[in-house]
N, C-alpha and C positions, 0 to 999 in steps of 0.2 A: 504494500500500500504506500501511497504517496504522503508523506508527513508535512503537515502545515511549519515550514521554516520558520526559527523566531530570529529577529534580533534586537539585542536589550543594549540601552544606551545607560550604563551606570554611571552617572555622574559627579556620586563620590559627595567630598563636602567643596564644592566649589558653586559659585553660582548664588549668588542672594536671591530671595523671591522675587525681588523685580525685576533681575535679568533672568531668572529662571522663565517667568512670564513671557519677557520678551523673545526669548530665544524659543520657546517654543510657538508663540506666533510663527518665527519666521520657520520655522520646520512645517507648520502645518500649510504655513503658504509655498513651499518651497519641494516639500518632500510628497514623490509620488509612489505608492507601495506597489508594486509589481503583485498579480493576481499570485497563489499559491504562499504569500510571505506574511510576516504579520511582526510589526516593529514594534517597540516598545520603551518609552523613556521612566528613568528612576531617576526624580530628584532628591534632594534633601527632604525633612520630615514638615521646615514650614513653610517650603515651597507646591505639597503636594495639591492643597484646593487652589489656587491661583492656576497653578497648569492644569488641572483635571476642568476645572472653566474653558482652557481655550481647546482642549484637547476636544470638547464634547463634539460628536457631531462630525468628528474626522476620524481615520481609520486608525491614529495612533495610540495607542495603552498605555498606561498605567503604572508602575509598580512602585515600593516603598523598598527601602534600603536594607531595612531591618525590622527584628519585632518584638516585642517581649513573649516571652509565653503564658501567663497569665490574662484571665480576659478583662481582671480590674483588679484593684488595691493599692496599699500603700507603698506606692511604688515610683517615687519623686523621678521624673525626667525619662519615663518608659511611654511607648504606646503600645497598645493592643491592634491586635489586627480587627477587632473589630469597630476602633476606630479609623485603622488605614481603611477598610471597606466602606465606611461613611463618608472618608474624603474623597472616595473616587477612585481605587485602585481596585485594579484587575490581581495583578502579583505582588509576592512580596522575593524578595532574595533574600534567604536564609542560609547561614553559616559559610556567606563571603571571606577568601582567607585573611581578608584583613581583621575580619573580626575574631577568627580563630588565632592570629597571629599577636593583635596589640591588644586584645580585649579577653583571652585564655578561654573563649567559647569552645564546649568539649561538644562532643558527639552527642553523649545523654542533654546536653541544652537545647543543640540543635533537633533533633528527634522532637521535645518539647516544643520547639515552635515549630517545625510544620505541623508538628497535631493542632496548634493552634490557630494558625492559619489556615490549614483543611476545613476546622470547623466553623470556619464561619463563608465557608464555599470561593476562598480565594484560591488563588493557582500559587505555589510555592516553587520557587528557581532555586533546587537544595543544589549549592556550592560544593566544591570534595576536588582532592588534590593532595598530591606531594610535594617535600622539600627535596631542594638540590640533594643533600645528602640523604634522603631516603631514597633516591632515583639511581644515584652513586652507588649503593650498597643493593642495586636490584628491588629494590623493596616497594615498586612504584604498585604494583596489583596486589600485593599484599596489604598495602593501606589503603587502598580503593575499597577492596572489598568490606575492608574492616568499615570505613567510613559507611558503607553505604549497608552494612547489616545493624549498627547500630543508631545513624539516623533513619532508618527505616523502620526501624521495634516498632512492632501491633500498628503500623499500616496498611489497609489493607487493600486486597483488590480494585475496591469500588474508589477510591479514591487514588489511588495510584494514578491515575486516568489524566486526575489535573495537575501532574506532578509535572515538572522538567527539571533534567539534573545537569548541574552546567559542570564540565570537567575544566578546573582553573590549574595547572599546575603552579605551585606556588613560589617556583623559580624565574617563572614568566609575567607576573602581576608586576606591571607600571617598571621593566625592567628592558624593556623593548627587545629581550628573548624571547622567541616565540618556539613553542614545541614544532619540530617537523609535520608538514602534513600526514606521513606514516609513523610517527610516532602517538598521536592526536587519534588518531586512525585505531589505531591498536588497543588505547583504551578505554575510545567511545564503543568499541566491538565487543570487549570483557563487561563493561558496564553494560550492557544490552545483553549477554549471556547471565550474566547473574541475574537483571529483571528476570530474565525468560524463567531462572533455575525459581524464583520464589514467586513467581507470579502469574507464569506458561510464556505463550508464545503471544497470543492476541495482546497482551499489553507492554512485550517487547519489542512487536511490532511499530506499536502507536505511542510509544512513549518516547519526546523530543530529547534529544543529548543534545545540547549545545557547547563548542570550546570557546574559553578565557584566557586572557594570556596575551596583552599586546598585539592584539588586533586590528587590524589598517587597511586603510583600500590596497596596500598592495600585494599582502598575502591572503584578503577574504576568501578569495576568486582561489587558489589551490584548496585553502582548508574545504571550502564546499564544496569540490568534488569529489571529497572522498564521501562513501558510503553511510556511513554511520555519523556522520559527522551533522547536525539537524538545523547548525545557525550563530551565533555568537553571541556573549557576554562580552560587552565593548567598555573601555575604560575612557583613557585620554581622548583617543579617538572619535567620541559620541560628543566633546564638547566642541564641537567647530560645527555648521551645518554643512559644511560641503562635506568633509572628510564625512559625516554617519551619513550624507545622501550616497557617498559612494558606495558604501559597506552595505545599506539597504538595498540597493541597487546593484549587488556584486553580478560578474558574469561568471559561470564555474570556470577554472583553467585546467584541463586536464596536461599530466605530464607527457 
């Protein structure tokens, strides 16, 4: 089956709400989504209802940076996802390596918030990746796997569905390293064999992988011809409108 391509413009903490605003005016005047694709920007958390305003009514979506996994309490400086769903978000991106990296978010946190953001019927972009030295020592599917059995605890089928798991190696973020398109290749395909192995074939079929990792218009175009490979988590690259109209617009380059 043909998988509806994402790609996500992470924005990071750059961008005040009034240029967040403005900037995505000119995306929405500016950027045309090619049929089969489907793009999506992630601002910061007080830029989210200003851009979900202009966004309405155009083919662009939605997502939040992060989440808490609680759905309320006393909990100074968090949001819930079920008020990123009030302000207008489609997705959320859950356990981004920066947040596992400068903020010590574990596997059992992140599990927590997608069940959190499941439950309140948003689409969850679960992050997972390795460091240089666990790639060094071999060890890159052995922490995938790991990642992806323990942010996955008692998810289940039915929700699987609105899952995308974006493979970020964590050598490649804002590093302007980028994994090989067959290296990229190799672990969106193990990631797709493990769905299969806990969930069959119909929803490792239909479940989007997309790669992270210093992403640009000039290597979009190889990563998406590989097979498994379903769209990108974009960094730098999503804050300029020309550079993410190019990434949404990639052509595939076959080698």
């Amino acid at each position: 089956m043909a998988r509806t391509s994402l790609i996500a413009g992470n924005w990071k903490m750059f961008k005040t709400p009034r240029e967040a605003e403005a900037f995505a005016r000119l995306l929405v005047d500016r950027l045309t989504i090619p049929p089969g694709r489907e793009a999506v920007v992630a601002p910061a958390f007080p830029s989210l209802v200003p851009v979900a305003a202009v966004l309405r009514e155009s083919g662009l979506r939605l997502a939040a940076q992060n989440v808490h996994e609680e759905r309320q309490g006393a909990f100074t400086g968090e949001v819930s996802a079920e008020m990123l769903r009030d302000a207008g978000c489609d997705f959320v991106i859950v356990g981004h390596s920066e947040r596992r990296t400068y903020f010590g978010e574990t596997d059992a946190l992140i599990n927590r918030k997608i069940a959190s953001v499941l439950a309140v019927r948003l689409k969850p972009i679960f992050c997972l990746g390795e460091t240089l030295a666990e790639r060094e020592r071999g060890e890159t599917l052995t922490v995938i796997s790991r990642q992806l059995k323990e942010g996955l605890k008692n998810i289940v089928p039915d929700d699987i569905r609105r899952l995308v798991i974006a493979y970020e190696p964590v050598w490649a973020i804002g590093t302007g390293k980028t994994a090989a398109p067959e290296q990229a290749q190799e672990v969106h395909a193990f990631i797709r064999s493990e769905i299969e192995g806990r969930y069959g074939s119909d929803a490792a079929r239909r479940i989007r992988i997309i790669y992270g990792g210093s992403v640009n218009p000039g290597n979009i175009g190889k990563l998406m011809a590989e097979r498994d490979i379903d769209g990108a988590l974009v960094g730098g690259a999503s804050l300029t409108v020309d550079s993410f109209a190019e990434i949404v617009n990639y052509q595939e380059v076959l080698e």
